[in-house]
N, C-alpha and C positions, 0 to 999 in steps of 0.2 A: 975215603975221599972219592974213589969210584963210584961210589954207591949215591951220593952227593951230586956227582956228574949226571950222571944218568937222571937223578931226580931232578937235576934240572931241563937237561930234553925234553924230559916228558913235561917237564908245567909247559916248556917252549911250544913242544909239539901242539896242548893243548890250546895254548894262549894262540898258537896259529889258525889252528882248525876253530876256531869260536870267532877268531879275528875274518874269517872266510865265510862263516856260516852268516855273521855279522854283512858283510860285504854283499853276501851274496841277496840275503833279505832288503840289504839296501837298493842293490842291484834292479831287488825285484819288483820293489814300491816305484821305482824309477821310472821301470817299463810299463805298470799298470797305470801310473799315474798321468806317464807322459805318453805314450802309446793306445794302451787299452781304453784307459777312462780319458785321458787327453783331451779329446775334439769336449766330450760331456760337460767336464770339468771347465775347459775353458770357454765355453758357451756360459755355463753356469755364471761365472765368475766373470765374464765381460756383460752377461745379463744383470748386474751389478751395475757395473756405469754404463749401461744405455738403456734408451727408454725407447718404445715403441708405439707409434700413433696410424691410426687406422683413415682410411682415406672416403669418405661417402662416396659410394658412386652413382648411377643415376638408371630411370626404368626406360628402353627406348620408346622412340614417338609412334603412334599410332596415327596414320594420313591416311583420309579415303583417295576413290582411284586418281584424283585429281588433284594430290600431294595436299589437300588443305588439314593441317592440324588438325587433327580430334584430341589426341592427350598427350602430352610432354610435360617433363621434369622443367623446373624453372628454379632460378636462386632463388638460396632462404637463407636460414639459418636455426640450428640447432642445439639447445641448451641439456647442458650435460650438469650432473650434481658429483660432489666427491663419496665416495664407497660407505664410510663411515657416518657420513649424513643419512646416507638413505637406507643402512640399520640401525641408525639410531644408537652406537657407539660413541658418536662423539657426543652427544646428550650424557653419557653415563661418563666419558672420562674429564668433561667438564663441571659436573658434578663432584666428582672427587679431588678435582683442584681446587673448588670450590671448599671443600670440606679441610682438606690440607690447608689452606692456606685462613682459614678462620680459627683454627689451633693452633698451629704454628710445625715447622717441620719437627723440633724435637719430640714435641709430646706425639705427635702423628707416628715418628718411630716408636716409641716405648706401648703404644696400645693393639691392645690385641686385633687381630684379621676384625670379628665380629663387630666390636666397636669401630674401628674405622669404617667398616657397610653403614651402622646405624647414624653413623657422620652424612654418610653419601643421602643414605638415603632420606635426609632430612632435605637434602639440596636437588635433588633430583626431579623431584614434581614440578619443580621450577624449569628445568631445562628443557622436561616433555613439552611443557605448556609453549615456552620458546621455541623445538622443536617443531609444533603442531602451526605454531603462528608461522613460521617459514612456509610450511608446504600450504597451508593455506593461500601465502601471497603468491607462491609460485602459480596455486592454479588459478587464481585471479589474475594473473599478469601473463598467463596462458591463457586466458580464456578455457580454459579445460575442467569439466565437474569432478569434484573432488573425488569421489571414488571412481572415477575412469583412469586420474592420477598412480589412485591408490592401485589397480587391476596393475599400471605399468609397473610400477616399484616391487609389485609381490612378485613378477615374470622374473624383473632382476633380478630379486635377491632368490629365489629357486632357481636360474640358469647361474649363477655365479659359486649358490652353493652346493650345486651339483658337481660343476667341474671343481671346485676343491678338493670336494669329499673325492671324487677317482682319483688328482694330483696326489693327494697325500694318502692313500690307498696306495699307489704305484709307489710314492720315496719310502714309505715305511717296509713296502717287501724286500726293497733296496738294500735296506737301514738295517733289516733282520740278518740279508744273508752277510750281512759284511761283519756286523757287531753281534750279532745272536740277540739274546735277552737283553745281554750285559750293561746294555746301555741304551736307556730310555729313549723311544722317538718321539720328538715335541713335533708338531706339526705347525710351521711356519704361514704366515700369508700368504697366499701364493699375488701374484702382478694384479689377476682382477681385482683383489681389497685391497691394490691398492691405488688404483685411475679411478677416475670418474665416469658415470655411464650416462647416456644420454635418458631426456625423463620426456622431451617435448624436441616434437619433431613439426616442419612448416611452419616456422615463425616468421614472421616481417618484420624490415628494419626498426620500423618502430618498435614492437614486442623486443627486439634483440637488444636495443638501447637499454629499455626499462631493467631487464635482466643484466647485462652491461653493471648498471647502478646497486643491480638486485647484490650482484656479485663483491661489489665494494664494500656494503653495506654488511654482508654476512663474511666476513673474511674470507674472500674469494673461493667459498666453496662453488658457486654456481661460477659454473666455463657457456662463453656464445661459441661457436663452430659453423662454421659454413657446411650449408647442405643444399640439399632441393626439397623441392614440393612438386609434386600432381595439379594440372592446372587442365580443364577439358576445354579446348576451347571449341564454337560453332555449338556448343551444347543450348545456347539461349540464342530462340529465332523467330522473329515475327517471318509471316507467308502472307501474300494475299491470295482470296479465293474468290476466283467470280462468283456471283451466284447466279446469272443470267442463262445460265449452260445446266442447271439445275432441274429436275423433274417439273415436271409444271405446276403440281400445288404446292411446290417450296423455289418457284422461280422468282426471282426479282432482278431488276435491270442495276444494280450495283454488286459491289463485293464489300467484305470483311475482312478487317485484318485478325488473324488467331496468331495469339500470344503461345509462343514454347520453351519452355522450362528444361525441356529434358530428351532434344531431339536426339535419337538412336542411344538413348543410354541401359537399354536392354541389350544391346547388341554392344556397345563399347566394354561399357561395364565398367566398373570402378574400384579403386582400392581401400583397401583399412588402413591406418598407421599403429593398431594393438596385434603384437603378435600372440597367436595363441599358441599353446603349450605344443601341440601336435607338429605344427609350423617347424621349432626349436626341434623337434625330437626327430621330423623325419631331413631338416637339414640344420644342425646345429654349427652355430660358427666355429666352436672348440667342442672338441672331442677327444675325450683320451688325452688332453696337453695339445693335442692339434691343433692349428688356426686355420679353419673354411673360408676363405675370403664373400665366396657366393651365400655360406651360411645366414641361417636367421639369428637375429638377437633384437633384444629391446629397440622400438624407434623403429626399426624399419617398417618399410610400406610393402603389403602383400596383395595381389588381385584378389580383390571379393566376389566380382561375379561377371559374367560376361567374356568376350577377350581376354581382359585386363586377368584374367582368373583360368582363364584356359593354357594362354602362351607368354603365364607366368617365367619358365623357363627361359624363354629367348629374349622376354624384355627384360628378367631382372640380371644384371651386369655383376661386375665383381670389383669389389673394392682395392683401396691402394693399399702399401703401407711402406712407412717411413722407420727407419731405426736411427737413430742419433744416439751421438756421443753424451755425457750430462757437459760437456762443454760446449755444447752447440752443434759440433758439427755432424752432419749429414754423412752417414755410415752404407745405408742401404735403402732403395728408392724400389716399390714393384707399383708402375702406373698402375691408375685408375683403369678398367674397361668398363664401359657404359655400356646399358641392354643393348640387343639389336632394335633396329629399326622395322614397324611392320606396317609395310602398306594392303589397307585391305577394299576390297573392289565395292563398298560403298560408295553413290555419291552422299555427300550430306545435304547439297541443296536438293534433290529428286528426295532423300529423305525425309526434310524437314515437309515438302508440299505433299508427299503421302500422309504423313501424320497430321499436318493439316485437316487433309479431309476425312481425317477420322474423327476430327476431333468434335466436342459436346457441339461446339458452340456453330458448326457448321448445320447441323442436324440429320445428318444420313448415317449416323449410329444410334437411332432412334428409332422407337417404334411410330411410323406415321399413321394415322388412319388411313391414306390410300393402301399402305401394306395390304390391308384386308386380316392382320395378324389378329385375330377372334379373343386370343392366348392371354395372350397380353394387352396393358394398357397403353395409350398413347402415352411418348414421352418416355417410354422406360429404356433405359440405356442397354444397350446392346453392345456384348462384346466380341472381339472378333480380329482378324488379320489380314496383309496384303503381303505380298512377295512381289516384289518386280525381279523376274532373270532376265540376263542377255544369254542366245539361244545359241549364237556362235558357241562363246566358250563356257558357258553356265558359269557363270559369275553373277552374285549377286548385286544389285544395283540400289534394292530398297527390300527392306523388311521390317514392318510393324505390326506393330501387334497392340491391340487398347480393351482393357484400361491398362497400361504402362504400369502402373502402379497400386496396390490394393486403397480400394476404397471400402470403409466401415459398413458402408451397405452392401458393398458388391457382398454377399455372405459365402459364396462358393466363384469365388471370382480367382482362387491361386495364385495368391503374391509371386510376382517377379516372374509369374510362367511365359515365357514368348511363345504363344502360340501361332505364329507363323512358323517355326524350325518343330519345336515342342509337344502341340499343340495336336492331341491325335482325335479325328473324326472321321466317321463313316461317308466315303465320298461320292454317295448318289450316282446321279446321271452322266456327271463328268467323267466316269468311267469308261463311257459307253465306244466311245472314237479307239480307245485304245483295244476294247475287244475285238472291235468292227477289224482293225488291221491286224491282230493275229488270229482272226477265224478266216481271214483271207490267205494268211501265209500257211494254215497247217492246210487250206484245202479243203476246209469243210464249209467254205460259203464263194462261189465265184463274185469276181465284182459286181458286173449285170445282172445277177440272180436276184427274182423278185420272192420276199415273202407274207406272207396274206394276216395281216391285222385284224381277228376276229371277235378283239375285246380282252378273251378271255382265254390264258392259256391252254389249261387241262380243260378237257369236250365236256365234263358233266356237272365240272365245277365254276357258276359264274362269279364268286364273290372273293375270290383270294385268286394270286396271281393275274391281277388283271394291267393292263394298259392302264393309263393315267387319266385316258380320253373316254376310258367304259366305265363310267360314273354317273350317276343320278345329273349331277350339276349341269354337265354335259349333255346332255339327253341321252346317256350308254353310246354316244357313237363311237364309231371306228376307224381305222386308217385304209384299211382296204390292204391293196399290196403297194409293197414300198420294195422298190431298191436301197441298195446302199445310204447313197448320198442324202437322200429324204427321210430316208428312217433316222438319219443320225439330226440332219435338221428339225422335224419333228419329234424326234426323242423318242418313239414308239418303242414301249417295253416289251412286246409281242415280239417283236424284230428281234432283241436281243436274249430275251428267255432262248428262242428257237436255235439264237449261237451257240449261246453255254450251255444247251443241252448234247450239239451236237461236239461239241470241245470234249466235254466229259469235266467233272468237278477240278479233278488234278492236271489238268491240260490247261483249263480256264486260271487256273492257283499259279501254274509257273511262268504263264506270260505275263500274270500282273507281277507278281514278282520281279518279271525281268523290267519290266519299266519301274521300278524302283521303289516297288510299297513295300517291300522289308529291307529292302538296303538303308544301310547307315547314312543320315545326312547330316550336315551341322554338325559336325563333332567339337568343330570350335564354340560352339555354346553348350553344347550340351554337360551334365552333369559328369558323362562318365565320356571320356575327352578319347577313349580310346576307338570306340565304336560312333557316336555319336546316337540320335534318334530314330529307332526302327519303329516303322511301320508293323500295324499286327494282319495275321493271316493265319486261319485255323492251324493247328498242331496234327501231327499223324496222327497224335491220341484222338483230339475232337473229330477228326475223317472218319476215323472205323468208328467211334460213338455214333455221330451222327448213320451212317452205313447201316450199323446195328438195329439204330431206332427206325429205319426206314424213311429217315429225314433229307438223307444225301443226294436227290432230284428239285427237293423244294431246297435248299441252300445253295442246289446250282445256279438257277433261275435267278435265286435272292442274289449273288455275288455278281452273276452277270448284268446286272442294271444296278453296281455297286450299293447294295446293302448286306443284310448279313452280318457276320465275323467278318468285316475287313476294316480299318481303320489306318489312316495316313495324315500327316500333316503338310498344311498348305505346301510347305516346300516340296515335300514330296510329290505330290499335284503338278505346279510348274514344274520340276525337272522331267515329270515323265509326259508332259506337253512339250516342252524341247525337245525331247529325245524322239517323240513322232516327228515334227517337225524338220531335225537332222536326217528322217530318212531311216531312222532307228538307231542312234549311234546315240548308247548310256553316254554319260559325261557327269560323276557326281557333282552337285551342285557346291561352291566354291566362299566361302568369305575372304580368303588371304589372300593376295595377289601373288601369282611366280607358284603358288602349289602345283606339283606335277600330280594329275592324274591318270589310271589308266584308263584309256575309252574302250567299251564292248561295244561291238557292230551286235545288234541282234539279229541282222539279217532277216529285215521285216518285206514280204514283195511290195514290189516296187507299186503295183498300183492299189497292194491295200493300204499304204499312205496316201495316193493319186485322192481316192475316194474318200478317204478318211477328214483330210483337207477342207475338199470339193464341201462336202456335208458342215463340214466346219466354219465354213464360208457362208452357206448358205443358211447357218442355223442365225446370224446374224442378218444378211443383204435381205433372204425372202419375207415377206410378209407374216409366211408361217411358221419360221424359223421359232424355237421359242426363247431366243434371245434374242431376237430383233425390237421386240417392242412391248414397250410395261405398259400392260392391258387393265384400265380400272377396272374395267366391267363391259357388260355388250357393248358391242362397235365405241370402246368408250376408248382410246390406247393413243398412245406416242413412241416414235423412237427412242427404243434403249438409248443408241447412240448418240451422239449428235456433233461429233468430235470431224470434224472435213481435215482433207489430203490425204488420209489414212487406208490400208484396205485391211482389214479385219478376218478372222474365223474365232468362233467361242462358243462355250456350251455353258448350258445352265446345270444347275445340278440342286436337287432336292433332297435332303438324308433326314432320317430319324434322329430325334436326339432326346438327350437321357432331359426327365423333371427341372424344372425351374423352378425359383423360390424369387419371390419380390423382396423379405428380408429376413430376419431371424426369424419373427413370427409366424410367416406365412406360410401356407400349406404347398408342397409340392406341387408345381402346373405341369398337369401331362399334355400327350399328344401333338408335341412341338418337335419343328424342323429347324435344323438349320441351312441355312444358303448357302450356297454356292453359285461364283462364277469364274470361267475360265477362257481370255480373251486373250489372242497373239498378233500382232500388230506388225506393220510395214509400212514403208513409205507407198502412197496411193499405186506408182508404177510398178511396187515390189512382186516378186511372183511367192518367195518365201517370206516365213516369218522374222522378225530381229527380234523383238522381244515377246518375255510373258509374261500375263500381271493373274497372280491369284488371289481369289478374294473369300474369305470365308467371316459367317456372320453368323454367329450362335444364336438359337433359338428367332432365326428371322423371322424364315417362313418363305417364302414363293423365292427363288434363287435370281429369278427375273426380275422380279419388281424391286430387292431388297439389295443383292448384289450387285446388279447389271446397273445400277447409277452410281453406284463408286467405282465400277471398274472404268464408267465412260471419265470419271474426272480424273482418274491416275495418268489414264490414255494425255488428259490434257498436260497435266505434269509430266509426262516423259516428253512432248511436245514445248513445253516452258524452257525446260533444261535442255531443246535439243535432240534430243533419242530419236524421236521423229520428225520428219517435214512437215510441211502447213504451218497454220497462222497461232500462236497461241495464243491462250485468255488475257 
């Protein structure tokens, strides 16, 4: 009986300890369940009855300086399709209902897998054909081409079936550590197969009714949603132009009205509504199970080019979202944030009357026969650019650039290149003001000091390095001795060979540099948005090359009356005419309004800007200035100018430029120049400059005769708009 006792303790003692071991395992699932995996679990499990809906947000407005609209988000509405539509699943599970239900359910159980497919797919070609007639009415009822449809739907289903495959990557490692092998991981739908995504974005209330019906019609797989759209307004703008003010064998006593399509839309720039893959990959909306609210996905709008593509970041905003109960109610609300807003220091009306007067139908982008262009035929279009700065704070006011657009003949014409920002050429004579004031500041040229114009640089050589004026055409004359102020009015190459030799080649190199021909400008249009467009300027390498070859005397010379290795674009021209202007005080040149820059004093003397000026002034006011007056021929001329109230300094500038082609066919045209002009304007009483207008004209030819009439009719548009006093056209 003892023995009996005891054998009961112990099953007791057992049946305790198993009842604890028991206990405690429960104890344990308790804590894991409601602790550890707890928040998971019950997210998981309330992600169950709530559903979660995404809120479009909108890209900010772009307003030039004088807040008028350029681009804003405007209502619309947006048509979203269901998951299984647009893989084409519900095509195949209606097929098989189709297939079940022409058998009947019993026999449908008792038949094998195989047989029941060869049911399906008897009924299946019928539901693609169904299927294909949908997305057809969709892209007719979108106005959208059928494979641009198809481009969106393939983004979706690769961004949908990407984040699957990590989702169910992540719950199977899950799945392993908890259950081992033992028990199979099916991989579930995850939320995206099971919402609808959007397929067409910018629809009008009209389109949104049609699809409204579309939706009734197809058992509500098509959803409308409210969205926006990109709308540019001031993009379409008639100008008038006088033509009274005009050269004199294109003068006429009326004006023209020019039709505009596309005013500053190289500098606006516009968006895409197809994301592409890269888009998704370097900001995806989910990531890892994440939701990006700023993220890309299908439907949204990205900048394509210009602004709109540069300060992509600040105008595109970040979406809402909404969690609700499946009962209705409203769980969790994260507003909408809309882009920021970017005011940039365009005006658009001084825009639209510069491109005005570029444009075909005006004819000073053409080759005239007064040009005297040899090269070229009359009538051939000319391409080329304008920058207007204000010299206060360098901001931009106006910048165009034509042809705006590639035309089928232009054959080396570079779609969408703005060559005013972009846009790099060898900048002649305009160089010349800016050497004049640092050969003054290092000391190697007093202001009064005269130097002797003999034609021809080197004693023994007359046919290379010469003055512009010691030429056959000319009768080889010369300048004699010039001061400062004259030599820069005149433009005398002698004057300026004699600076850059006395600067030295790397002395000559760092003060154009310091006026801005390799500083970055335009970073907001340029391609690589970090730097923006540099200016080019020989390399250490090309110095000792040339050094070695015994070339580095004659490239001094060359660079000093800007040819050579130097290239800059128009913008880079105005900012570093502002900056003599200021006195010598950089200030990189500006598109965005409120940008903080930092300004470099270069510490230019004071009176080699005095003279620098003075000659500036004078290359326009004197008779012999050579931008005072477009010279037909002997005693044959009229004023450049013609613009009253105003007081003026400009230089002309002549450069080499690479072969022309007329079109595909044609044989390369050598021995062509392009124009240049550079004029800064004030009111008549002003002693300083306010603005600068540059003007560059590819394969012109005379920088005077070709530039210096577009720069006189910009002059009149900043006077239209204002900018300046007197009377305008």
């Amino acid at each position: 009986m003892f023995s009996n006792l005891i054998l009961f303790y112990r099953r007791l003692i057992v049946l305790i300890a198993t009842f604890i071991v028991v206990l405690l395992v429960l104890v344990f699932q308790l804590w894991r369940l409601t602790l550890s995996e707890g928040e998971a679990r019950y997210e998981k499990a309330m992600g169950r009855l709530h559903s979660t809906s995404y809120l479009p947000t909108w890209r900010g407005r772009i307003t030039d300086r004088k807040n008028r609209v350029l681009a804003e988000d405007v209502a619309s509405y947006a048509v979203s399709v269901d998951w299984d539509v647009i893989t084409g699943d519900r095509a195949i599970r209606y097929a098989r209902e189709d297939a079940k239900t022409s058998i009947g359910s019993e026999r449908w159980k008792s038949i094998s897998p195989d047989d029941r497919q060869a049911f399906v797919d008897a009924y299946l070609p019928a539901r693609l054909s169904e299927l294909n007639d949908f997305w057809a009415l969709v892209s007719k009822a979108g106005n959208l081409p059928r494979e641009e449809l198809e481009r969106t739907l393939d983004i979706i289903r690769e961004e949908v079936e990407h984040t699957a495959h990590v989702v169910w990557a992540r719950q199977e490692e899950v799945h392993k550590k908890r259950y081992g092998d033992s028990v199979e991981f099916i991989a579930r739908p995850i939320k995206e197969q099971r919402e609808p995504h959007v397929v067409l974005t910018r629809v009008s209330d009209e389109t949104a009714i049609v699809f409204e019906l579309l939706g009734q019609q197809f058992d509500n797989v098509v959803h409308v949603e409210h969205s926006r759209q990109r709308e540019y307004k001031n993009r379409i703008q008639n100008v008038v132009v006088s033509r009274a003010t005009l050269p004199r064998e294109m003068r006429r006593n009326n004006s023209i009205e020019v039709s505009l399509d596309d005013v500053a839309e190289l500098i606006v720039g516009d968006v895409r509504k197809d994301v592409w893959e890269e888009d998704i990959k370097n900001n995806p909306f989910r990531s890892n199970g994440e939701v990006n609210l700023s993220g890309y996905r299908a439907g949204d709008e990205v900048g394509k080019s210009g602004l709109e593509q540069s300060l992509e970041n600040s105008l595109r905003g970040l979406r809402g979202r909404v969690v609700r109960h499946r009962n209705g109610d409203e769980l969790v609300r994260v507003p909408v944030q809309g882009g920021k807003d970017v005011q940039i220091t365009l005006d658009i009306k001084l825009q639209a009357r510069v491109e005005g007067v570029l444009s075909p139908e005006l004819g000073l982008m053409k080759v005239q026969e007064w040009h005297r262009n040899t090269h070229l035929p009359v009538d051939t279009p000319l391409r080329g650019a304008v920058v207007v700065l204000d010299i206060e704070t360098s901001e931009v006011l106006a910048m165009a650039s034509t042809p705006a657009l590639r035309d089928e003949e232009d054959v080396d014409g570079y779609p969408w290149l703005n060559r005013a920002a972009e846009g790099l050429y060898p900048p002649g004579s305009i160089i010349k003001p800016l050497v004049l004031a640092a050969a003054i500041t290092e000391s190697e040229l007093k202001p009064d000091e005269s130097i002797e114009c003999v034609g021809h640089f080197f004693k023994d050589v007359k046919d290379a390095a010469r003055c512009w004026i010691y030429r056959p055409v000319y009768k080889n004359r010369t300048h004699g001795y010039l001061k400062s102020v004259e030599a820069i009015a005149r433009s005398c190459n002698i004057f300026f060979y004699e600076l850059g030799t006395r600067m030295g080649f790397e002395k000559l190199l760092e003060w154009l540099q310091r006026f801005g021909m390799s500083q970055p400008v335009a970073s907001q249009l340029s391609s690589n948005t970090s730097t923006g467009t540099l200016g080019h300027v020989p390399s250490e390498e090309e110095i000792e090359s040339l050094r070695a070859q015994g070339a580095l005397a004659f490239e001094t010379i060359s660079i000093s009356i800007g040819q050579g290795a130097l290239t800059w674009s128009p913008l880079h021209a105005a900012a570093a005419y502002a900056t003599l202007a200021r006195g010598g005080v950089w200030i990189p040149p500006s598109l965005v309004v409120g940008l903080q820059h930092e300004e470099t004093d270069l510490h230019l003397n004071k009176d080699g800007v005095t003279v620098a000026l003075e000659g500036l002034h004078d290359s326009i006011s004197k008779k012999y200035g050579t931008g005072s007056r477009i010279r037909y021929g002997a005693d044959n001329s009229e004023p450049t100018f013609t613009i009253q109230g105003v007081r003026l300094w400009g230089k002309t500038g002549t450069a080499e430029a690479p072969p022309y082609r007329l079109n595909k066919e044609s044989e390369p045209i050598s021995g062509l120049d392009h124009s240049w002009f550079l004029v800064m304007a004030s009111d008549v009483g002003g002693s300083e400059p306010k603005v600068v207008v540059a003007v560059l004209v590819e394969h012109g030819g005379s920088g005077g005769r070709v530039a210096g009439p577009i720069a006189n009719q910009i002059l009149y548009s900043l006077q239209s708009e204002g900018y300046l006093e007197g009377e305008s056209q």
